[in-house]
C-alpha positions as CSV (number, residue, x, y, z in Angstrom):
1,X,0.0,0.0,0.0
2,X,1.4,3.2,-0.7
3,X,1.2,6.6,1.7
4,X,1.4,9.7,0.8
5,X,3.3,11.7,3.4
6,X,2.8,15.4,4.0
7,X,2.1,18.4,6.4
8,X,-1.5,18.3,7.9
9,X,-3.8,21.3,6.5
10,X,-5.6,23.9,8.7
11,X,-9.4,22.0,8.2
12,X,-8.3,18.7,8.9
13,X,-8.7,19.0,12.0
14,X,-11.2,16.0,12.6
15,X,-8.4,14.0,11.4
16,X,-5.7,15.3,13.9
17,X,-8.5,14.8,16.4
18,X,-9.2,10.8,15.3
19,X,-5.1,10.0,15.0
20,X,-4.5,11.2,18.0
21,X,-7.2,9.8,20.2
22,X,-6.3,6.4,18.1
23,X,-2.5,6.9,19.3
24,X,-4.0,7.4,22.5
25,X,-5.7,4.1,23.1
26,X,-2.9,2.2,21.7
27,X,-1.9,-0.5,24.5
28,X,2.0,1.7,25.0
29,X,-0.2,4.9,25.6
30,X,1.0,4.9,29.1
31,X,4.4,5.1,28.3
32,X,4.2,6.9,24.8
33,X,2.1,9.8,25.8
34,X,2.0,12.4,28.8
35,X,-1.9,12.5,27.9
36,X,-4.3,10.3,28.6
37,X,-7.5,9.4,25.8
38,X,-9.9,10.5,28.4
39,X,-7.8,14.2,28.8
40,X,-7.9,14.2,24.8
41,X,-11.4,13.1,24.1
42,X,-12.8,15.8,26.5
43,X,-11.1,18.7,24.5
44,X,-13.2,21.4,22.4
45,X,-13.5,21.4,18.9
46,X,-11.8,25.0,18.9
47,X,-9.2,22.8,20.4
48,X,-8.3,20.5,17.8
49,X,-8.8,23.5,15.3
50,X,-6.4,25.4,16.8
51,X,-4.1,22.3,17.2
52,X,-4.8,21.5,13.3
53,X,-4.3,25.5,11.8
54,X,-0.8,25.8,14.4
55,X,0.7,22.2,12.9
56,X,-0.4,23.4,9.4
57,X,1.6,24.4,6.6
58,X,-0.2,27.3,6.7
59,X,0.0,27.9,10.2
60,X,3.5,29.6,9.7
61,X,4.8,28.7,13.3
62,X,8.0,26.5,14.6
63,X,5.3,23.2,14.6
64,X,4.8,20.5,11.9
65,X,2.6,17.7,11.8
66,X,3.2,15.1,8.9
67,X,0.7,12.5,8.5
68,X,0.7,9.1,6.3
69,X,-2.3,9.3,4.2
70,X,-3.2,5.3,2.6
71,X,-4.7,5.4,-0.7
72,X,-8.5,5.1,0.7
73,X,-7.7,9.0,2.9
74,X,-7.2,6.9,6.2
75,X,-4.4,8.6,8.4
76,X,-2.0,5.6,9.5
77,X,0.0,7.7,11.1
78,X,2.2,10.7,12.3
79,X,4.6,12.6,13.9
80,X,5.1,16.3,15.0
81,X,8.3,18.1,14.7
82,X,8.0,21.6,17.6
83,X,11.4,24.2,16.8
84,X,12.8,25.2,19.8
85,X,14.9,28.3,20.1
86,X,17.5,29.3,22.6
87,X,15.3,32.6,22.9
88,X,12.3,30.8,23.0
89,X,9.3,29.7,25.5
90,X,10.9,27.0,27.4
91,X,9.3,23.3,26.7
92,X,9.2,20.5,28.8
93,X,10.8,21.5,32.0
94,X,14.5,23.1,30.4
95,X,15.8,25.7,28.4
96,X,17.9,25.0,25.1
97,X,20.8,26.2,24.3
98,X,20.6,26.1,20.7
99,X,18.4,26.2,17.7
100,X,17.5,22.2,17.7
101,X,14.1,20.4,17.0
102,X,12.0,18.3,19.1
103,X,9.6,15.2,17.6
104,X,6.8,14.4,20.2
105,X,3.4,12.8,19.1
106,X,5.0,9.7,17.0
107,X,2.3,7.0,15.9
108,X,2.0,4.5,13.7
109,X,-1.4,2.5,13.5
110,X,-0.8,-1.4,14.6
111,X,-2.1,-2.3,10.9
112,X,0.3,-0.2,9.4
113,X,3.5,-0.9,11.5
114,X,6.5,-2.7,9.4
115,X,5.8,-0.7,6.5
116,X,8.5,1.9,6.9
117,X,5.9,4.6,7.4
118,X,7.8,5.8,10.7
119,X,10.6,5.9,8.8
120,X,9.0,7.9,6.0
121,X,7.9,10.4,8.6
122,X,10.5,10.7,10.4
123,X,12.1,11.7,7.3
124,X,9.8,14.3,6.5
125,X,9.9,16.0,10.0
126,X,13.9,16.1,10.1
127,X,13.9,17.3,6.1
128,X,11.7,19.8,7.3
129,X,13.5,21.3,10.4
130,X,17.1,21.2,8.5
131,X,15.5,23.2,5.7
132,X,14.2,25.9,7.7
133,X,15.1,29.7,6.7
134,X,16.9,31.4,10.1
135,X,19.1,30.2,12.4
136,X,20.3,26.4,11.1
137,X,18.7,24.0,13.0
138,X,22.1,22.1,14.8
139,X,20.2,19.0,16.2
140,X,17.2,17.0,16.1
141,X,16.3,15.3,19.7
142,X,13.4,12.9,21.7
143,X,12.7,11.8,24.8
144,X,11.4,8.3,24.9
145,X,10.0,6.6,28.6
146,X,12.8,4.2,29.8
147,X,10.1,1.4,29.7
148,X,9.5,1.5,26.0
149,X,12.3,-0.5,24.5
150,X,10.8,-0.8,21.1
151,X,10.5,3.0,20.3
152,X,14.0,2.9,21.7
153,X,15.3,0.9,19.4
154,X,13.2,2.2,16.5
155,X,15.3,5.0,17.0
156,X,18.8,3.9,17.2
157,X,18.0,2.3,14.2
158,X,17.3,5.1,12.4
159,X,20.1,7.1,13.8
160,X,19.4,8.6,16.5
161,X,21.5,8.3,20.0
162,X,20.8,8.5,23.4
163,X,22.7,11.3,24.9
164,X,23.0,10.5,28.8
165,X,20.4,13.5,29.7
166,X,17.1,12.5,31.0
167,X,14.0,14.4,32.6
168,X,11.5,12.8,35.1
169,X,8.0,11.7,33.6
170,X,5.5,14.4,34.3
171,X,3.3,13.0,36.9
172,X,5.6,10.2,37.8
173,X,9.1,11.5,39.1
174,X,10.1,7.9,39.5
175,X,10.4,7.4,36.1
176,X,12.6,8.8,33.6
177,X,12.4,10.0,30.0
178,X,15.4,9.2,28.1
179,X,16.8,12.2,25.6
180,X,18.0,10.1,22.3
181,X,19.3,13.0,19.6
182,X,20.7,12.7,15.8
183,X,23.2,16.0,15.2
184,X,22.8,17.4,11.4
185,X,25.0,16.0,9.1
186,X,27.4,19.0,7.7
C-alpha cells in the first residue's frame, strides 16, 4: 500500500483529532504519551482546530505535523516536529541552548506498523526542520519513557542516539524520559 506523506492542513482538524485519540488508546499509551485518551477526548473542537491551523503548513509557526495518508484517505500515522529556540518559550521543564528540533506525538497504526511509514515520517519531520530559513537547526532530539524499548530501538535504528540526559516523567518522578538526539549531518 502506498502513503502519501505530508504536512496536515488547517481544516483537517477531525483527522488530527481521530489520530490522535487512536494513538492514545494504543496499548504503549502509558508510556508513549504524557496525555491520557480520556484528557484528549474531553477537549473542544476549537481545540483540535487550533491544534490543526498551528501544525499546518499554513499555520507559519516552529510546529509541523506530517501525516501518512493510505490510498482510501485513512491517516495511519504521524509525527510532530515543535522548533525550539534558545530565545524561545521554554518546553518541557528546560531551556535549550541552541536552535534544535524536538519530535513528540509519533504513531504509527498497529495495521500499518512494518511498512517503513515511521521511517517515512521521520524523514519528512527532520527534512523539514534542516530546511528551515533562520538560524540552522544544529540538532534533532526525543525523549522516549525508559520502559519502552521498542521505540527505543526504533530510533537507534534510524540514527538517533541516546545522549545521557534525562527528565523525570510528568506525573511520575520515579520514572525517567530518556533524551535520544541525531546532530545534522554537515
Amino acid at each position: 500500500m502506498e502513503h502519501v506523506i505530508r504536512a496536515v492542513r488547517a481544516d483537517e482538524w477531525p483527522l488530527v483529532k481521530e489520530l490522535r485519540l487512536a494513538a492514545l488508546r494504543d496499548p504503549v499509551a502509558p508510556v508513549a504519551f504524557l496525555e491520557t485518551y480520556e484528557q484528549g477526548v474531553a477537549y473542544s473542537d476549537e481545540f483540535w482546530q487550533d491544534r490543526a491551523l498551528g501544525a499546518s503548513e499554513t499555520g507559519g509557526g516552529d510546529v509541523r505535523q506530517f501525516v501518512a495518508v493510505a490510498p482510501d484517505g485513512r491517516w495511519d500515522g504521524g509525527v510532530t516536529v515543535l522548533i525550539e529556540r534558545p530565545d524561545a518559550e521554554v518546553r518541557f521543564g528546560e531551556a535549550v541552548d541552541a536552535h534544535q528540533a524536538h519530535v513528540v506525538g509519533v504513531f504509527v497504526r498497529p495495521e500499518a506498523r512494518g511498512a517503513g511509514l515511521a521511517e517515512e515520517l521521520f524523514r519528512a519531520g527532520t527534512d523539514w526542520a534542516w530546511s528551515l530559513a533562520g538560524p540552522r537547526i544544529e540538532r534533532v532530539r526525543l525523549y522516549v519513557h525508559e520502559d519502552n524499548p521498542r521505540a527505543a530501538a526504533f530510533y537507534r535504528r534510524i540514527g538517533f542516539s541516546a545522549t545521557g540526559r534525562s527528565v523525570p516523567v510528568p506525573g511520575d518522578p520515579s520514572a525517567r524520559e530518556i533524551e535520544y538526539a541525531v546532530e545534522r549531518k554537515a
